[in-house]
C-alpha positions as CSV (number, residue, x, y, z in Angstrom):
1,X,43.3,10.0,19.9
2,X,44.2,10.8,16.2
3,X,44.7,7.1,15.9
4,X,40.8,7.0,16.3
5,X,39.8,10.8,14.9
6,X,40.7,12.2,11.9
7,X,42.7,15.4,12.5
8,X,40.7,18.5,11.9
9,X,37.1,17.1,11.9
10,X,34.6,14.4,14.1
11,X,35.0,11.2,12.4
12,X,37.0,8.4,12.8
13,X,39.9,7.5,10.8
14,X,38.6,4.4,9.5
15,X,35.1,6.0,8.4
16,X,35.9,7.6,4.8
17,X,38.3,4.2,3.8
18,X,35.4,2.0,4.6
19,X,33.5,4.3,2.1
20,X,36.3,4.1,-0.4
21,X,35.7,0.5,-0.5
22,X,31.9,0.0,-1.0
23,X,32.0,2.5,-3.6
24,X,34.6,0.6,-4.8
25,X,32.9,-3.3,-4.8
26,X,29.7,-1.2,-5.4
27,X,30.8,1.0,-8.5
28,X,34.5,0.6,-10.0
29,X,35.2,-2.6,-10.0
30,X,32.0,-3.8,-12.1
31,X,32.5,-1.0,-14.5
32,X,36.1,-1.4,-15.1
33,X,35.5,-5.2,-15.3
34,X,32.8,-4.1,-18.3
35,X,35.7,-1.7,-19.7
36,X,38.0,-4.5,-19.7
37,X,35.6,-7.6,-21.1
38,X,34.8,-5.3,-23.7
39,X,38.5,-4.6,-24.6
40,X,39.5,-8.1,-24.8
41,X,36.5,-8.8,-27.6
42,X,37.6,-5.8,-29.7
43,X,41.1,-7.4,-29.2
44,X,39.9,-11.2,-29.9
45,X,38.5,-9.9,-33.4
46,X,35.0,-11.3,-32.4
47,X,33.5,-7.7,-32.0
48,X,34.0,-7.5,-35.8
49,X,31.5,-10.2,-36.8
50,X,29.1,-8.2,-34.3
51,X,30.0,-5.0,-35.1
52,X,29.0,-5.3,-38.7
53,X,25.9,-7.2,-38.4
54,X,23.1,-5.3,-39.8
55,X,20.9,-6.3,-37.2
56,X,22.8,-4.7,-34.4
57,X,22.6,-1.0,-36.1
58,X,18.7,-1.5,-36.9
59,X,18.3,-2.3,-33.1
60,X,20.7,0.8,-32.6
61,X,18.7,2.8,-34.6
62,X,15.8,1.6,-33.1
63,X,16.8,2.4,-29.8
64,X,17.4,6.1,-30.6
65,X,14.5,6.5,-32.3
66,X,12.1,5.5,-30.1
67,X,14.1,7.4,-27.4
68,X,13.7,10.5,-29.2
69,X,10.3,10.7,-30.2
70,X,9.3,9.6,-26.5
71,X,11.4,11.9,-24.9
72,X,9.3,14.5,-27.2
73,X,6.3,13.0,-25.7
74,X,8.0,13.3,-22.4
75,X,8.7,17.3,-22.8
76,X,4.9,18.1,-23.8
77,X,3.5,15.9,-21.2
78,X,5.9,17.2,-19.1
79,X,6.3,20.9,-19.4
80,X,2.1,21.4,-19.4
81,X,1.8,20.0,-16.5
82,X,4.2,21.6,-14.7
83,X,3.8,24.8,-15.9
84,X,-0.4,24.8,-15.1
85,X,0.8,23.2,-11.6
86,X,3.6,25.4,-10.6
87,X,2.2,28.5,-11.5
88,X,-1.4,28.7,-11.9
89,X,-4.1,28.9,-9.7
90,X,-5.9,25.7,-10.7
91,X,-7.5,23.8,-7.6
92,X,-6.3,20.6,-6.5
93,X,-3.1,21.1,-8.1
94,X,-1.4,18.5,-5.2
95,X,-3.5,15.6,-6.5
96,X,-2.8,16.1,-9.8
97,X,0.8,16.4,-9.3
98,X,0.8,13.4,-7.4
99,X,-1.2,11.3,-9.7
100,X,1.0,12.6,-12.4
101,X,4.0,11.5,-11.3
102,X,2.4,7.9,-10.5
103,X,3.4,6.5,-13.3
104,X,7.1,6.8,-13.1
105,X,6.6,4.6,-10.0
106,X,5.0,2.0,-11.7
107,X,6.8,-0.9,-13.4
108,X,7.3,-0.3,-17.3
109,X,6.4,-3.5,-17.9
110,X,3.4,-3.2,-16.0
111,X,2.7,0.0,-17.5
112,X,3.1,-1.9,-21.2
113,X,1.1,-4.9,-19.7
114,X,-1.7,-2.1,-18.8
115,X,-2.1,-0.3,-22.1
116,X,-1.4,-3.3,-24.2
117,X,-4.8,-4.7,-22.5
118,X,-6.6,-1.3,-22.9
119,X,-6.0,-1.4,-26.8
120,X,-6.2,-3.7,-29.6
121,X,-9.2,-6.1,-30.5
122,X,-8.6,-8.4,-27.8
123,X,-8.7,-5.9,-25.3
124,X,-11.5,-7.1,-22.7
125,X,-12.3,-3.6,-21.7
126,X,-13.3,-2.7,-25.1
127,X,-15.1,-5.5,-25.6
128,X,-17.1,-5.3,-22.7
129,X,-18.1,-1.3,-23.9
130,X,-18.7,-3.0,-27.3
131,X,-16.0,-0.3,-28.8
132,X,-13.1,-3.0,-29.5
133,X,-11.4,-3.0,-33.2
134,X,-12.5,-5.8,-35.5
135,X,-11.1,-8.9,-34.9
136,X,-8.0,-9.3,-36.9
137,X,-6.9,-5.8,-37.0
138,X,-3.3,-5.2,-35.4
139,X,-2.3,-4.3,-31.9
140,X,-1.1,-0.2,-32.5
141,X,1.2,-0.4,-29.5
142,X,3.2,-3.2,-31.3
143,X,5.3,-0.4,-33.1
144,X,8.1,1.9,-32.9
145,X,5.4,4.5,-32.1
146,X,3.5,2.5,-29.4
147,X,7.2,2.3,-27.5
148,X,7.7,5.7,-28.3
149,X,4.0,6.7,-26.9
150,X,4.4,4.5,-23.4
151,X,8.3,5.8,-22.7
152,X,6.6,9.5,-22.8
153,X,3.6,8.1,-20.2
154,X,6.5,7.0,-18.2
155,X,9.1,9.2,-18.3
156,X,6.9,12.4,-18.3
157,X,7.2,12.6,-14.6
158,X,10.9,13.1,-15.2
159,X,10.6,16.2,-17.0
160,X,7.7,17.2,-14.6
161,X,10.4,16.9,-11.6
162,X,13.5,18.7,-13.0
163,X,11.7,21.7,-15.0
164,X,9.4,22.1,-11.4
165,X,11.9,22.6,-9.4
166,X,13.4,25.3,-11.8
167,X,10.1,26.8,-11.8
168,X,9.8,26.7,-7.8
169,X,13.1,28.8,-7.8
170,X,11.9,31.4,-10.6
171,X,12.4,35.5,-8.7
172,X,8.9,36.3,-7.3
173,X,9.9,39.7,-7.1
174,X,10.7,40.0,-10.9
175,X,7.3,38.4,-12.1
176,X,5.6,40.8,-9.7
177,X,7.7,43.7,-11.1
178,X,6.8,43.1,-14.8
179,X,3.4,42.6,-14.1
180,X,3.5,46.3,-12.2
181,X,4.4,47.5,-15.2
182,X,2.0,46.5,-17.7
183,X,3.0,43.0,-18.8
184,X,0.5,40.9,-19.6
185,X,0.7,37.5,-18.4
186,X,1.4,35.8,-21.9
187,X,4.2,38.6,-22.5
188,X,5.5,37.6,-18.7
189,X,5.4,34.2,-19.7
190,X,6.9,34.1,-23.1
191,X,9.7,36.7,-21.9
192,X,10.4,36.0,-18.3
193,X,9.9,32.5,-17.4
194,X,10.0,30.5,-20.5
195,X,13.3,31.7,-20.8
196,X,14.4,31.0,-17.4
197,X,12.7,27.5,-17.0
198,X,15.3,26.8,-20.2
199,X,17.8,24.6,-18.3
200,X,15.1,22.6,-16.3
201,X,13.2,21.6,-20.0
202,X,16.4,20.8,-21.5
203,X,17.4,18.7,-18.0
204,X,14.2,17.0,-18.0
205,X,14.5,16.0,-21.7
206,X,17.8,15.0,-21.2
207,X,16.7,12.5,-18.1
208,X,13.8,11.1,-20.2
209,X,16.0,10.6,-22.5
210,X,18.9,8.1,-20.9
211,X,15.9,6.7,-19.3
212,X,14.5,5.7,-22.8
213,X,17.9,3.8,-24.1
214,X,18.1,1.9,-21.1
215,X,14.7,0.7,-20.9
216,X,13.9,-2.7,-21.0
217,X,10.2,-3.5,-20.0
218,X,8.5,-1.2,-22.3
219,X,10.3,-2.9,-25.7
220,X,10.1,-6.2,-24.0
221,X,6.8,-6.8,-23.9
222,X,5.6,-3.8,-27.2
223,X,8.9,-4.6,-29.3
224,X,9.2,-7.7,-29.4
225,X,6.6,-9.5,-31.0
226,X,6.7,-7.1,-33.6
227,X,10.3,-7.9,-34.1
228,X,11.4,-4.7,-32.9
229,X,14.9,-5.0,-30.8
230,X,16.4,-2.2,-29.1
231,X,19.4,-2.9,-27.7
232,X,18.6,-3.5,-24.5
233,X,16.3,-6.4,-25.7
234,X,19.3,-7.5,-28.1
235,X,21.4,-7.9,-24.8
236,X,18.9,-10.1,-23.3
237,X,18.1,-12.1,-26.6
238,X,21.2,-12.5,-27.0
239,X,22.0,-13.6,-23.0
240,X,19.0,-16.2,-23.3
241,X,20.7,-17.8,-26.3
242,X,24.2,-18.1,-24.2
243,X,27.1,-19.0,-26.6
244,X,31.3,-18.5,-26.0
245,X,31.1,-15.1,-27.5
246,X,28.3,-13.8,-25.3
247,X,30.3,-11.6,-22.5
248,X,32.3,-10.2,-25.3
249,X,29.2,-9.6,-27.0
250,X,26.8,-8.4,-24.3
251,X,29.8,-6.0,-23.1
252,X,29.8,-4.4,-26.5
253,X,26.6,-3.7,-26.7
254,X,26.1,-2.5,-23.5
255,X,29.2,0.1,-24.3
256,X,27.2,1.2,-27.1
257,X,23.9,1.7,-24.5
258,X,26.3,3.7,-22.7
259,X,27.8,5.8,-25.5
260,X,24.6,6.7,-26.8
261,X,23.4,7.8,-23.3
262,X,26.3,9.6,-22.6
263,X,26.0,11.3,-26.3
264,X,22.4,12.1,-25.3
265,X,23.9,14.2,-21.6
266,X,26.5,16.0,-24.0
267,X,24.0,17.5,-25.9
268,X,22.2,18.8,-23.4
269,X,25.8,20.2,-22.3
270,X,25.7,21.8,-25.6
271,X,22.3,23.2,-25.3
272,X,23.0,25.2,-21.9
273,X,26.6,26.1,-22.6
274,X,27.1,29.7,-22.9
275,X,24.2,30.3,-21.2
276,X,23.9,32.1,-17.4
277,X,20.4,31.0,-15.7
278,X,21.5,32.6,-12.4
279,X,18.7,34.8,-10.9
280,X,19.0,37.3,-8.7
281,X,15.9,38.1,-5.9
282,X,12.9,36.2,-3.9
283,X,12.6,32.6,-5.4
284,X,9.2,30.5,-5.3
285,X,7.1,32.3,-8.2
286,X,4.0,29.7,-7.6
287,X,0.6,30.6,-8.5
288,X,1.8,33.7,-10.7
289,X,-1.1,33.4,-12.7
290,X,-4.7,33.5,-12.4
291,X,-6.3,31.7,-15.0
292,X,-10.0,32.9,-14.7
293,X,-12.6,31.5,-16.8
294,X,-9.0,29.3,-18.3
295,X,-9.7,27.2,-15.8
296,X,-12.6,25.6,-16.8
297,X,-10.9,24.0,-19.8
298,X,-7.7,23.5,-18.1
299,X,-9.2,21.2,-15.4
300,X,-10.7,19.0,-17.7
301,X,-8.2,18.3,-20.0
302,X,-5.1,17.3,-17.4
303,X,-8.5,15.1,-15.9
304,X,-8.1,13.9,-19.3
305,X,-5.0,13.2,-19.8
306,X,-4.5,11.6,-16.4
307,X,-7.5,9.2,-17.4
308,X,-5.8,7.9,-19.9
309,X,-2.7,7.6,-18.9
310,X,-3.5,6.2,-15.4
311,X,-7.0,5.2,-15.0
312,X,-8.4,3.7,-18.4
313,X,-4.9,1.3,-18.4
314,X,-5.4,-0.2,-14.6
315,X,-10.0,-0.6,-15.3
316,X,-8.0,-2.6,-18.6
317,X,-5.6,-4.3,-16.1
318,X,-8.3,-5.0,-13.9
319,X,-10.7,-6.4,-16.5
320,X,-8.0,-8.6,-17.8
321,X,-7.5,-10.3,-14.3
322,X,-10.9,-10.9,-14.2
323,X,-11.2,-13.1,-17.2
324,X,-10.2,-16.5,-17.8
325,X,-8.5,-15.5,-21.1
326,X,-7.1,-12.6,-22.7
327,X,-9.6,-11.8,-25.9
328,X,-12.8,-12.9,-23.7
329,X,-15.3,-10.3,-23.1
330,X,-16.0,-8.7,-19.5
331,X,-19.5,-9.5,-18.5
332,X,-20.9,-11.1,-15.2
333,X,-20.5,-14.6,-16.5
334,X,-16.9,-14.4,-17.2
335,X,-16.1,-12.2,-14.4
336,X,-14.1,-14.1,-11.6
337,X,-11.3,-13.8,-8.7
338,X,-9.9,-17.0,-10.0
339,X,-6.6,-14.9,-11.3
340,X,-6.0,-13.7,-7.7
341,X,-6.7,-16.7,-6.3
342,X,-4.2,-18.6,-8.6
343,X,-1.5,-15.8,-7.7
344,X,-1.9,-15.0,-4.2
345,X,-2.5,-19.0,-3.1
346,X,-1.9,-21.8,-5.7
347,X,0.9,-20.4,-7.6
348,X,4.3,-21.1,-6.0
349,X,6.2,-19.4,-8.6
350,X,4.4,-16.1,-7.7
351,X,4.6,-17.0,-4.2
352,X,8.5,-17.4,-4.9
353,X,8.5,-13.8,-6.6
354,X,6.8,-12.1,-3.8
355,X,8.8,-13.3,-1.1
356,X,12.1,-12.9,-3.1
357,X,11.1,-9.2,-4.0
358,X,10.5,-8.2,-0.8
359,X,13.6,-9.9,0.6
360,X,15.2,-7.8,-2.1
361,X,13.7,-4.6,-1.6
362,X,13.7,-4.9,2.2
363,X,17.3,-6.0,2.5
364,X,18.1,-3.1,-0.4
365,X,16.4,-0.4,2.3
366,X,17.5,-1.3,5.4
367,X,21.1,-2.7,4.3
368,X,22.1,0.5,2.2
369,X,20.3,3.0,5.1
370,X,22.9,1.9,7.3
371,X,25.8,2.4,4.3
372,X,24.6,5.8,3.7
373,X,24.2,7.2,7.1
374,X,28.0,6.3,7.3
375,X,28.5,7.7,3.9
376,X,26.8,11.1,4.2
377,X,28.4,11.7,7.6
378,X,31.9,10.9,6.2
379,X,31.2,13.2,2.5
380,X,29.8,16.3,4.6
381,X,32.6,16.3,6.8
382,X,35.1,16.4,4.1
383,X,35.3,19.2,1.8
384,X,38.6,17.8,-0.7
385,X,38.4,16.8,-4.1
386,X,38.6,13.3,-3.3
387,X,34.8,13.0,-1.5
388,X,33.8,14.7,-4.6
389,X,35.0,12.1,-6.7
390,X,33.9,9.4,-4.2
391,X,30.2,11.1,-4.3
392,X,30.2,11.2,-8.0
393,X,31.4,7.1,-8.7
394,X,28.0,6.6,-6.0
395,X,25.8,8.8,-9.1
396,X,27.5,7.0,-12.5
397,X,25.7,3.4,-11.5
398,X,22.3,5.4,-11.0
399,X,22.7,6.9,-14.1
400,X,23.4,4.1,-16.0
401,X,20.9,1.8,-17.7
402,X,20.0,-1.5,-15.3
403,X,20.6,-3.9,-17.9
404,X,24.4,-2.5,-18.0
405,X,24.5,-2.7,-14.2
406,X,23.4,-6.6,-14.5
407,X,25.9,-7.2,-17.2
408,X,28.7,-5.3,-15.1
409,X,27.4,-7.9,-12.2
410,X,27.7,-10.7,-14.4
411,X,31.1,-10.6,-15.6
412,X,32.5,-9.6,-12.0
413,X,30.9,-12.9,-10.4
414,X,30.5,-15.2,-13.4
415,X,33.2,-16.5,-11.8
416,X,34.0,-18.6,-8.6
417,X,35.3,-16.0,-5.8
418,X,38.9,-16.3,-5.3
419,X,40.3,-18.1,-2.2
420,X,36.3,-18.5,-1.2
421,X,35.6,-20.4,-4.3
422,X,31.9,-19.7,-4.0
423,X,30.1,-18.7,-7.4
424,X,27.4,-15.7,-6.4
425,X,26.6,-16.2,-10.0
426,X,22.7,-18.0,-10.5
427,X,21.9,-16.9,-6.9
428,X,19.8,-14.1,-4.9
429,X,22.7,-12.3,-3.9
430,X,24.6,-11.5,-6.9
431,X,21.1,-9.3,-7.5
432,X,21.3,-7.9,-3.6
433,X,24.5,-6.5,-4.7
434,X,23.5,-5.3,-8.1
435,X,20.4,-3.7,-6.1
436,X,22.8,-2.0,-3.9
437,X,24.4,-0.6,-7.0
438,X,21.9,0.7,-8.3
439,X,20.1,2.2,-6.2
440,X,23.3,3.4,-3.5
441,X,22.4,7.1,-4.7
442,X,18.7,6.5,-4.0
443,X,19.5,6.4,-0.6
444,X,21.8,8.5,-0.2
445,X,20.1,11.5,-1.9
446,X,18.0,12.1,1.6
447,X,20.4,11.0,3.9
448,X,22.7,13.4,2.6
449,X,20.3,16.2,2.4
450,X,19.0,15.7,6.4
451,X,22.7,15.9,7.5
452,X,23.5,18.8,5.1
453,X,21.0,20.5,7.5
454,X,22.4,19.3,10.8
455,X,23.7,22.2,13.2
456,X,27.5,20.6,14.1
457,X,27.6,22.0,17.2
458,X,25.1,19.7,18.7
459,X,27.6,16.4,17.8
460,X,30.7,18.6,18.5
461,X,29.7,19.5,22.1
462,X,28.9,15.9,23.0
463,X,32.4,15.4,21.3
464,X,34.0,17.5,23.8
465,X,32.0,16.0,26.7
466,X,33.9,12.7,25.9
467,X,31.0,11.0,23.7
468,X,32.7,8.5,21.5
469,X,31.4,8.0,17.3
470,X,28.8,5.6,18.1
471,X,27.4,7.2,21.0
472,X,27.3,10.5,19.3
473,X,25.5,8.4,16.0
474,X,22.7,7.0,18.1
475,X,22.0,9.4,20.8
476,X,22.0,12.5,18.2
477,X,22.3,12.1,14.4
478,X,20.0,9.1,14.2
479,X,17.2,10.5,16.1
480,X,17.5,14.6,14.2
481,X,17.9,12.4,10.3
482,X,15.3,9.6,11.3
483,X,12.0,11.4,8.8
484,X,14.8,11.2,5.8
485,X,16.4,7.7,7.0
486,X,12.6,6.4,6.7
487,X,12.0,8.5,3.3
488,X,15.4,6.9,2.0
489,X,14.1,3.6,3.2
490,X,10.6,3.3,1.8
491,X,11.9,5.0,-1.7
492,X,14.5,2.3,-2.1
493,X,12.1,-0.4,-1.2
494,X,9.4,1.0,-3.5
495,X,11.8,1.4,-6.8
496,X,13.4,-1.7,-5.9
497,X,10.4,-3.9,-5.2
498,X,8.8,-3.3,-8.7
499,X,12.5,-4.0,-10.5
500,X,12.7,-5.8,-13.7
501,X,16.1,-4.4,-16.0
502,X,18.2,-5.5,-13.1
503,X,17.2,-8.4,-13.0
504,X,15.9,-9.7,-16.1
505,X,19.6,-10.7,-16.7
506,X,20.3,-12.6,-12.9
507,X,17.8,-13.9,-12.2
508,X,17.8,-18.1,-12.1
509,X,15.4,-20.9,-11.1
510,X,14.4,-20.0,-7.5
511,X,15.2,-16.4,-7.7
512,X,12.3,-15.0,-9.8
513,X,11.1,-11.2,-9.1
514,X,7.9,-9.8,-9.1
515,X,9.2,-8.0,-12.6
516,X,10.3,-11.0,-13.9
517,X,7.3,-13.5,-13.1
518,X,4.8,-11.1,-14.8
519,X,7.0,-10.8,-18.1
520,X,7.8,-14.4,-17.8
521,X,3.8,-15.0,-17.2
522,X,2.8,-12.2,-20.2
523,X,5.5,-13.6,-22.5
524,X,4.0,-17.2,-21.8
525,X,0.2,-16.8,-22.8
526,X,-1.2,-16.4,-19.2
527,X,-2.1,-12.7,-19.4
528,X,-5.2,-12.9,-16.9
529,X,-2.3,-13.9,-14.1
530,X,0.1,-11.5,-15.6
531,X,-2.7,-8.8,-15.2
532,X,-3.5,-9.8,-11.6
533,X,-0.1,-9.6,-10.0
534,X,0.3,-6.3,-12.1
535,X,-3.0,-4.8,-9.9
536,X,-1.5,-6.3,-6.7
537,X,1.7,-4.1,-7.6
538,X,-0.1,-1.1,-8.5
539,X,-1.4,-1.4,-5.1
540,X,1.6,-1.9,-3.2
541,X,2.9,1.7,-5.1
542,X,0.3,3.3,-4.3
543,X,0.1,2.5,-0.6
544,X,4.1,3.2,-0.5
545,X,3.9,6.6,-2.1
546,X,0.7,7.6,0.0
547,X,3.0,6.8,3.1
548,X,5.6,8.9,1.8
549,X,2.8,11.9,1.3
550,X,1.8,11.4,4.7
551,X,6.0,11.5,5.9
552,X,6.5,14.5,3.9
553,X,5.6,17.4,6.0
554,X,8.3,16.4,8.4
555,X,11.1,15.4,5.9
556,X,13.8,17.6,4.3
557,X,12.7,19.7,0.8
558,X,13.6,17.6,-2.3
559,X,13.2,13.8,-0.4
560,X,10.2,13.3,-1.8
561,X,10.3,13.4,-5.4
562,X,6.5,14.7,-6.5
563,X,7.1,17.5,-3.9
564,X,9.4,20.6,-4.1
């Protein structure tokens, strides 16, 4: 019997091995491969010649600057809309938050695409309202600022999430005590809960932050045609002019994407240490303020704010599908479909991209669902220091920058496979597995929080009764964890559907993405098609995420992201 159960707990013996080695394919072995390309370079002495190029510290410098000053952009965004939603009494507080959070959803490239179309004195939504700059004057999002501006757009959500849930957790009974006694509601504020929703600022900031160097859309598409390289665009520069010193190269840099991100989490490290948040009392201080005649202005200006940032971008998307060119005014005799038309039936390339993502994203979903299940059931049984380590090498890929993940990929199966000899390398699968990468702690976030809240008595009684792993996996666990299995499914499928970082760098002739094809089509002059297969994706998120609204009611707290 042991030969089949693990002594002292329900699974079998060879569950938590067969972990061990998908986190091992999936996790150490690119990253030590990364580790290792970049110590033969430094080794080689060709790091030297690309460690003291000037260009590489500008596009360093770059990279933190515009990381800083969106991540600023990302905390005031961030932090007002979470603090009005979370614990005022404004109405329709749900929508907002869920609009809010759109964004981080939505492709960054798509989101640059968008707002690139909205501005500038080619924009065909200005035009049409007659408000456009005058011809010749310069794009404003073609700056260090303009990156700066659209990472805080996009990574807002990200402080929204992390300082929410502190504020969802603040003691009700405390608030409620210090307003007894006299306090007003900014001396409540400024004493009780700003302190306390401390760490959740500081994590939020800290997320937008690694999210910023490792972006690659955004400075793509805003960067550069101005010139402007972050590093991740210096990686893929550099990739597209392929020489014998790329891998060393490209695994330098991406060590220094790394650093810098890691730099970025120690200083939050620094900012909370000391420091005991630990609260004592009822949580859930929501609606702890009435804002009264406040609310007539505060309304109107998160409207505001969520027109600009979501609205006025997709009516600029949608007018630049509509015209045959970007530059030409939108007025009923330049308006046409011919955009979709060209995308959805004349266009095999896009046809190609949209049957290639959702193989992606489908085969991401459903292939890792059936990983994790196996995974969450084998890490909540075991309570040693080794599923703790084995959980945490699942995190590090998540929390690493894509275009690290793809070089990782890259110098693992550059490479034929040995005895195999078959080169992954330039086909779709060497992106599956980077997907699965990737995105392994996606899934696993919901799976592991639905078994976390499994009663094991249920599976230990049919144990007793002579109910064998499987039996016990499909008869019990599977139907009690199915609302998270399906959360974990469409989430995976939804981030991994819109993905461009990934696989900017893996991508070959007949294994184009969706992210890809409307960079490739942007970067190429054909903005109208660009634009159109943008409006197509925004649609698909939205659809996703409103399906995920629907699911929520009967999923575990935390699965879905907007909601706490």
């Amino acid at each position: 019997m042991y030969g089949y159960v693990r002594k002292g707990n329900s699974q079998p013996a060879w569950l938590f091995p067969f972990v061990v080695a998908v986190v091992l394919l999936l996790s150490v072995l690119p990253l030590a491969r990364l580790a290792l390309a970049g110590i033969e370079a430094l080794l080689r002495g060709g790091a030297y010649e690309l460690i003291t190029d000037p260009a590489l510290w500008r596009s360093a410098w770059y990279t933190i600057e515009t990381a800083v000053l969106g991540t600023i952009v990302s905390v005031l965004l961030g932090c007002l809309f979470a603090f009005l939603l979370t614990l005022t009494d404004l109405s329709g507080r749900g929508l907002l938050g869920f609009l809010f959070v759109l964004p981080m959803m939505i492709p960054p490239q798509v989101t640059a695409l968008a707002w690139v179309q909205m501005s500038g004195p080619s924009s065909p939504l200005l035009k049409a309202l007659h408000i456009a700059p005058p011809l010749g004057s310069p794009q404003p999002l073609y700056s260090v600022g303009g990156i700066a501006l659209l990472y805080g757009v996009q990574h807002a959500p990200l402080v929204y999430l992390a300082l929410r849930a502190g504020l969802m957790a603040l003691p009700r009974d405390g608030v409620e005590a210090a307003r007894l006694s006299g306090a007003s509601g900014l001396r409540v504020f400024r004493d009780i809960i700003l302190p306390l929703s401390l760490p959740g600022v500081i994590a939020g900031a800290a997320i937008a932050f690694v999210s910023s160097i490792g972006n690659f859309g955004i400075p793509a598409i805003l960067g550069i045609p101005a010139s402007i390289y972050t590093l991740s665009t210096l990686i893929f520069t550099k990739f597209s002019s392929f020489g014998p010193r790329t891998f060393g190269d490209i695994a330098v840099l991406s060590t220094m994407i790394a650093v810098i991100a890691v730099a970025g989490l120690a200083v939050q490290g620094r900012a909370l240490k000391g420091r005991d948040y630990r609260v004592i009392g009822i949580s859930g201080a929501t609606a702890a303020f009435s804002l009264g005649r406040w609310r007539y202005l505060a309304l109107p200006v998160l409207c505001a704010i969520l027109f600009v940032m979501l609205v006025a971008p997709f009516l600029a998307l949608v007018a630049g599908a509509l015209v045959p060119a970007y530059g030409v005014p939108l007025t009923f005799k330049t308006a046409s479909l011919n955009a979709f038309t060209e995308i959805l039936f004349r266009q095999s390339i896009t046809r190609t991209a949209f049957s290639n993502s959702l193989f992606l994203a489908g085969m991401t979903a459903l292939g890792l669902l059936l990983v994790t299940v196996l995974a969450a059931y084998a890490l909540t049984r075991r309570k040693d220091m080794l599923s703790r380590i084995v959980g945490g090498m699942i995190e590090i890929p998540y929390s690493l920058p894509g275009i690290i993940i793809a070089v990782c990929f890259i110098l693992v199966f550059a490479a034929p496979l040995p005895i195999l000899n078959i080169t992954l390398y330039g086909t779709i699968w060497i992106i599956l597995l980077a997907y699965f990468s990737a995105y392994f702690a996606v899934s696993l976030k919901p799976v592991m929080s639905a078994f976390l809240q499994l009663d094991p008595a249920l599976e230990e009684a049919a144990r007793l009764s002579g109910a064998g792993f499987f039996r016990r996996l499909t008869d019990i666990i599977v139907p009690l964890i199915a609302p998270a299995a399906g959360a974990s499914v469409i989430l995976v499928f939804l981030i991994a559907c819109n993905e461009l970082t990934v696989s900017a760098l893996l991508w070959s002739a007949g294994t184009q993405t969706l992210g890809v094809v409307i960079y490739n089509l942007d970067d190429g002059g054909s903005a109208d098609l660009a634009s159109a297969m943008s409006v197509i994706v925004i649609a698909m998120v939205v659809i996703m995420m409103v399906l995920l609204e629907i699911m929520a009611k009967r999923l575990p707290k935390g699965v879905v992201p907007w909601r706490s």
